[in-house]
C-alpha positions in Angstrom: -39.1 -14.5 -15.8 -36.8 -11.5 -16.6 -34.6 -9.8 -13.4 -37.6 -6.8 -13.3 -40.5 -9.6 -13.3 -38.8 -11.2 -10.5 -37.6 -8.6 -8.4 -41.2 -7.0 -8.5 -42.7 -10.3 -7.2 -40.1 -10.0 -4.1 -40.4 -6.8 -3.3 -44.3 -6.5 -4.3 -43.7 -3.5 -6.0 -41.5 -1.5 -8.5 -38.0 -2.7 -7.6 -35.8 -0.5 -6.3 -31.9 -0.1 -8.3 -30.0 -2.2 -6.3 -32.5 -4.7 -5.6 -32.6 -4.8 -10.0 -28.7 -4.9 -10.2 -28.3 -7.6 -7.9 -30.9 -9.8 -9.9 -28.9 -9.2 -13.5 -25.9 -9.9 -11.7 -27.3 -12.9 -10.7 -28.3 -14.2 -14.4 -24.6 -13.1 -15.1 -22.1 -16.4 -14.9 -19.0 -14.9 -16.0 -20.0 -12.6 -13.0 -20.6 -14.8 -10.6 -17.5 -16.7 -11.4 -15.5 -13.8 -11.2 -17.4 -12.6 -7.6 -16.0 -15.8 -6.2 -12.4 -15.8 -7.2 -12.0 -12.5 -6.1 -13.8 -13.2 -2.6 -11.2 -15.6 -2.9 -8.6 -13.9 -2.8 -9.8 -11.5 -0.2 -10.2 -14.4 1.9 -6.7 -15.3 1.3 -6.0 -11.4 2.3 -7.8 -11.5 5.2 -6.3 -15.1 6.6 -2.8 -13.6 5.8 -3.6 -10.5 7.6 -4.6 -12.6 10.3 -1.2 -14.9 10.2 -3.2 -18.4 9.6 -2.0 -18.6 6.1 1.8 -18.4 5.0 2.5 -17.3 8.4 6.1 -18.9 8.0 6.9 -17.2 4.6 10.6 -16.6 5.8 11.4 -19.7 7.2 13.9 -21.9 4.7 12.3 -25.0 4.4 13.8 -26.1 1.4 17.2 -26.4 -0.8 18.1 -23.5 -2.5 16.5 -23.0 -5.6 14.5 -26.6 -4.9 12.5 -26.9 -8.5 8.6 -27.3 -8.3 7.5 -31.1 -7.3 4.0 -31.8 -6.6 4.3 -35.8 -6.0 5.6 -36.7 -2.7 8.5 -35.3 -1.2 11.8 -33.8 -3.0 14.6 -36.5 -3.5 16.0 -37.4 -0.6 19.0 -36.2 1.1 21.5 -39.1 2.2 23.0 -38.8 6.0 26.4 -38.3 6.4 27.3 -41.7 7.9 26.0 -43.1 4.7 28.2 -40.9 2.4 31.6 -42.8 1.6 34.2 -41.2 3.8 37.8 -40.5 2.0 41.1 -42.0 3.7 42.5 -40.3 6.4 45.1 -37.9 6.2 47.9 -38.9 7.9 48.2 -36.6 11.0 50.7 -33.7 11.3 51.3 -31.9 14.7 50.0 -28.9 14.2 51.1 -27.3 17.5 54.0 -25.4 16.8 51.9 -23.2 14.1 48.2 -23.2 15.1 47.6 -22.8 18.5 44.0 -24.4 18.2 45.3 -27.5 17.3 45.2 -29.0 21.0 41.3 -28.8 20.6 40.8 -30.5 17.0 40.5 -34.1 18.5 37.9 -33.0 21.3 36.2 -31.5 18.7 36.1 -34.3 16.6 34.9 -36.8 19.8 32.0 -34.4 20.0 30.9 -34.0 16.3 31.3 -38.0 16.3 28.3 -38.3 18.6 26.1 -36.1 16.9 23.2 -38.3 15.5 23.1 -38.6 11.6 19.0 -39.7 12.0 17.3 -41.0 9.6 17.0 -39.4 5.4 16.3 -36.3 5.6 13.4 -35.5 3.7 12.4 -32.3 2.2 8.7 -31.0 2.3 6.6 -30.9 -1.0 7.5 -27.8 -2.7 4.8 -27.2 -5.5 6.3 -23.4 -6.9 9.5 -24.7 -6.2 12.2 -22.9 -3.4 13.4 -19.3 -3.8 17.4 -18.5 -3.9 17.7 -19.2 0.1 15.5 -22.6 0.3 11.8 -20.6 1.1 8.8 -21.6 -0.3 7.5 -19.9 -3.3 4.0 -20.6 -3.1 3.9 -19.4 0.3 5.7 -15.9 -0.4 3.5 -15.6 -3.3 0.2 -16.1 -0.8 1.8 -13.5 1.4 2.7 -10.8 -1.6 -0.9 -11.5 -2.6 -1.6 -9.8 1.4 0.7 -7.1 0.2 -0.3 -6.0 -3.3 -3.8 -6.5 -3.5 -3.6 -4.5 -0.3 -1.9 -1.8 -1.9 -3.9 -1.9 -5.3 -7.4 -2.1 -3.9 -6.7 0.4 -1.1 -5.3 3.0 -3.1 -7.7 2.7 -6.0 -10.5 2.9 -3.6 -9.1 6.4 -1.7 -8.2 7.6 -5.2 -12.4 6.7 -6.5 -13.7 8.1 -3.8 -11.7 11.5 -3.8 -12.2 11.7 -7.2 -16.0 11.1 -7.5 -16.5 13.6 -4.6 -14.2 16.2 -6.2 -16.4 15.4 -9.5 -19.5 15.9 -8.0 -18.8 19.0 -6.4 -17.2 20.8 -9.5 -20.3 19.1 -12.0 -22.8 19.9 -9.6 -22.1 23.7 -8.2 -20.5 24.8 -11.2 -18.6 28.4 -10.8 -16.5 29.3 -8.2 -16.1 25.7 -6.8 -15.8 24.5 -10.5 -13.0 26.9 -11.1 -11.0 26.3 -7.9 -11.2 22.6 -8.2 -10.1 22.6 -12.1 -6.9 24.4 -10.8 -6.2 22.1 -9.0 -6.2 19.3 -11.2 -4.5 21.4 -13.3 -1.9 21.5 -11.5 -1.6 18.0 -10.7 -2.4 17.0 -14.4 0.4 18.9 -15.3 3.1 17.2 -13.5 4.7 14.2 -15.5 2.9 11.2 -13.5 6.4 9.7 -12.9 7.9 12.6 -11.6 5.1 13.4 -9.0 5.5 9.9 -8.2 9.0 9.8 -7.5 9.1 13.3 -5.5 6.4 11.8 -3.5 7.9 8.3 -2.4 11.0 11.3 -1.4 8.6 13.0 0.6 7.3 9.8 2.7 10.2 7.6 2.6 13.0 10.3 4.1 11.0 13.4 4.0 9.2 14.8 7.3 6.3 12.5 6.6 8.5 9.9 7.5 8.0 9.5 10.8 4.2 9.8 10.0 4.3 6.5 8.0 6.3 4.2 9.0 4.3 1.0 7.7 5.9 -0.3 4.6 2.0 -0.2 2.7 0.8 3.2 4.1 2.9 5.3 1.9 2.5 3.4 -1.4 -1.5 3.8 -1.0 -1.7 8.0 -0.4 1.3 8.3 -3.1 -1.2 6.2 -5.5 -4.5 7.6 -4.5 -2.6 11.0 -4.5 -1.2 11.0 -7.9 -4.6 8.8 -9.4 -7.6 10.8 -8.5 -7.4 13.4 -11.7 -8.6 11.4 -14.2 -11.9 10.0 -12.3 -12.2 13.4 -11.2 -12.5 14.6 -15.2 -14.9 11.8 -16.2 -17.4 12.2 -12.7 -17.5 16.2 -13.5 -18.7 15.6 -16.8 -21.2 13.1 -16.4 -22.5 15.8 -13.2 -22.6 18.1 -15.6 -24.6 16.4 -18.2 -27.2 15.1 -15.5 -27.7 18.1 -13.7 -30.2 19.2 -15.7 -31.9 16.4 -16.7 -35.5 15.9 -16.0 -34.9 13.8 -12.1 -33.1 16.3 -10.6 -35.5 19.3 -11.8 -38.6 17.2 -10.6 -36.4 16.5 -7.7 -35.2 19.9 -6.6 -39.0 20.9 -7.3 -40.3 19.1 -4.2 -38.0 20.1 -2.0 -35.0 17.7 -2.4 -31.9 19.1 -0.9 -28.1 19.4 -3.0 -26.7 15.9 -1.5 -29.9 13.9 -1.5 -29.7 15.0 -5.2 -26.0 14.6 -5.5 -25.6 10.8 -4.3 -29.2 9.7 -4.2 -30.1 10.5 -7.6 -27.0 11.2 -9.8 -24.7 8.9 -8.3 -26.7 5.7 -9.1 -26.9 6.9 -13.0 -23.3 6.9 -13.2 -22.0 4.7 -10.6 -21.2 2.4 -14.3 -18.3 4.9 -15.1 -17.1 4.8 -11.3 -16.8 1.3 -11.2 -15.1 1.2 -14.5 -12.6 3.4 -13.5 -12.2 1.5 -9.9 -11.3 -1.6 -11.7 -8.5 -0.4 -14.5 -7.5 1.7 -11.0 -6.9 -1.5 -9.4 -5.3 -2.9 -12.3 -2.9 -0.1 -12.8 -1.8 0.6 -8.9 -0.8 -3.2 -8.4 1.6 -2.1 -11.6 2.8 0.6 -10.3 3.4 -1.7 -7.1 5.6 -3.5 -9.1 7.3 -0.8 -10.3 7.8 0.9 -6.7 8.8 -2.1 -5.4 11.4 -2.7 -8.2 12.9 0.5 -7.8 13.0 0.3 -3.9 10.1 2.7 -3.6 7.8 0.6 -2.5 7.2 -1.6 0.1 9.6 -1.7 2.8 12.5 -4.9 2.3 10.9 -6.5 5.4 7.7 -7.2 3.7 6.9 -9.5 0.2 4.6 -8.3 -2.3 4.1 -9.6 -6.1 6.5 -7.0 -6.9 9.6 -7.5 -4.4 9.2 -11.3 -6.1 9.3 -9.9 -9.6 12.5 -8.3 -9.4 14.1 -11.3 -7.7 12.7 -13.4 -10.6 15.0 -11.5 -13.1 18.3 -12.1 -11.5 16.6 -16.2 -11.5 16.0 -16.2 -14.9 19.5 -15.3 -15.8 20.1 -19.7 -13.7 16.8 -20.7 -15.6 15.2 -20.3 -12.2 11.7 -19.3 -13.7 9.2 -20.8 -11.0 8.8 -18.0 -9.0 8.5 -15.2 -11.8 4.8 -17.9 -12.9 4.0 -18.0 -9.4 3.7 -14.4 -8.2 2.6 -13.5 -12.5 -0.2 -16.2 -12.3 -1.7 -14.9 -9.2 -1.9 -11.7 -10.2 -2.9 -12.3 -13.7 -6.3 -14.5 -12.2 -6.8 -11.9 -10.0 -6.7 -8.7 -11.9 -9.0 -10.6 -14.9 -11.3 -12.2 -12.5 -11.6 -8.4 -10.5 -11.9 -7.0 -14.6 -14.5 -9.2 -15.1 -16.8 -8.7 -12.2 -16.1 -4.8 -12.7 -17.5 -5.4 -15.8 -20.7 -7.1 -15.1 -21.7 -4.5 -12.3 -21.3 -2.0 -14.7 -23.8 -4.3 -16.9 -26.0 -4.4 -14.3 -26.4 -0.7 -12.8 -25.7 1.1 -16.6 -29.7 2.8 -17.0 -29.3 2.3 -20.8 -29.2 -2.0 -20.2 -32.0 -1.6 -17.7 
């Protein structure tokens, strides 16, 4: 039974275009696979947000620079008392040229009955330890908090003020056409770097400062700010082709009013190209994360993203150090192809051509 036959039978009538999408995303594997690894991950958002996973990122729970091990605990570390002691020195009075020297053999009494314990053991480090002894697996969980925070946020403001800007110019047409194509205009014709740059300025020391003083908040409006104009440019020409099509004529003719048409009838039909353009959106904002972050742009030095962990992992690569730069690159390559991949199948599903 085909996704049409079925959804019929449940609904006992035509099926309506989500109710169809949902049931070829269903038949889609690859889809369905993807839907769960990036639930995944916003789990793992979500938990970190909350503090119940890596909520000790910080903490130095390791050696420096402790290699991965994933069997048992790292080697051990023998106690003091066990270590062979050289001979003494023989003693020289001190006192006529340090005037501290009175104290040294109370001090020594008192470190003396310190207790040595047991082995110390190290805890299981599978990513290894970053330069100060912190676990790399759990900064990684945490820069996952931070960048797919960033990328997802600002590629969502950036689709949504883009369609809506789309809409309006590929709908209306004329005046509002004009005044909104000057305006991307004049974004468009701003090298993308320099815009960039002048507004990290703006928010990071400028009198937005004060405004945003989250380390996240000013990475997502200087992405959605900058990204908008080319969703814009595809949503106002797919308006303008469907405009006059057929649905919306027999639409407008019984009385349908301009937004009822707008989103309820033209959205759907192109909600393929939206959703395209959310997910290489996505994609390309976690980059430019990286970037930001790199350049100390970005999120602020308190915080961990993929990209703070990527520019510490090429000063570790100069040691051989490379654990951390396949931690925080392995994460986000399984979560920008899984998020690719599930983009791709709800476009599948909701294209009218496939249906």
């Amino acid at each position: 039974m085909t996704a049409v036959a079925r959804a019929a039978t449940a609904t006992g009538g035509s099926p309506g275009l989500w109710r169809l999408a949902f049931e070829r995303l269903r038949e889609d594997r690859v889809g369905v696979g993807s839907a769960l690894v990036v639930l995944g991950f916003l789990l793992l958002v979500g938990l970190a947000q909350l503090g119940l996973v890596a909520p000790d990122w910080q903490r130095e729970v390791g050696v420096p620079f402790a290699p991965p091990h994933f069997l048992g605990a790292a080697p051990a570390i023998a106690p003091l008392a066990d270590l062979e002691q050289p001979a003494p020195a023989p003693l020289l009075d001190l006192s006529a040229v340090d005037p501290l020297a009175a104290y040294y053999g109370a001090w020594a009494q008192g470190a003396a009955q310190v207790p040595t314990g047991d082995t110390v053991r190290l805890p299981t480090l599978v990513f290894g330890g970053d330069r100060i002894g912190r676990d790399v697996l759990a900064k990684a969980a945490k820069g996952a908090q931070v960048s797919i925070t960033v990328g997802v946020a600002a590629a969502l403001m950036a689709t949504l003020l883009g369609t809506l800007l789309g809409a309006l110019a590929g709908y209306f047409g004329g005046l509002v056409d004009d005044v909104l194509e000057w305006i991307y205009n004049v974004f468009n014709a701003v090298p993308y770097v320099l815009l960039i740059f002048a507004l990290a300025a703006l928010f990071k020391s400028g009198p937005l400062a004060r405004l945003f003083q989250d380390g996240i908040a000013p990475v997502v409006v200087i992405l959605s700010v900058v990204g908008w104009t080319g969703i814009y440019r595809l949503v106002r020409a797919e308006y303008i082709k469907h405009r006059s099509r057929e649905y919306v004529r027999a639409a407008e003719a019984i009385g349908v009013g301009h937004g009822a048409r707008m989103f309820g009838h033209i959205l759907p039909n192109v909600s393929h190209v939206v959703l395209v353009q959310l997910s290489l959106h996505v994609v390309s904002f976690i980059k430019a994360e990286v970037i930001l972050s790199f350049l100390g742009l970005g999120v602020s030095m308190e915080l961990v993203s993929w990209g703070t962990m990527l520019a510490e992992a090429q000063t570790e690569l100069v040691l051989g150090k490379w654990w951390q730069l396949v931690a925080a690159t392995g994460l986000m390559a399984l979560f920008v192809t899984a998020f690719a991949w599930l983009t791709d199948a709800l476009r599948d599903a909701l294209d009218p051509k496939l249906r």
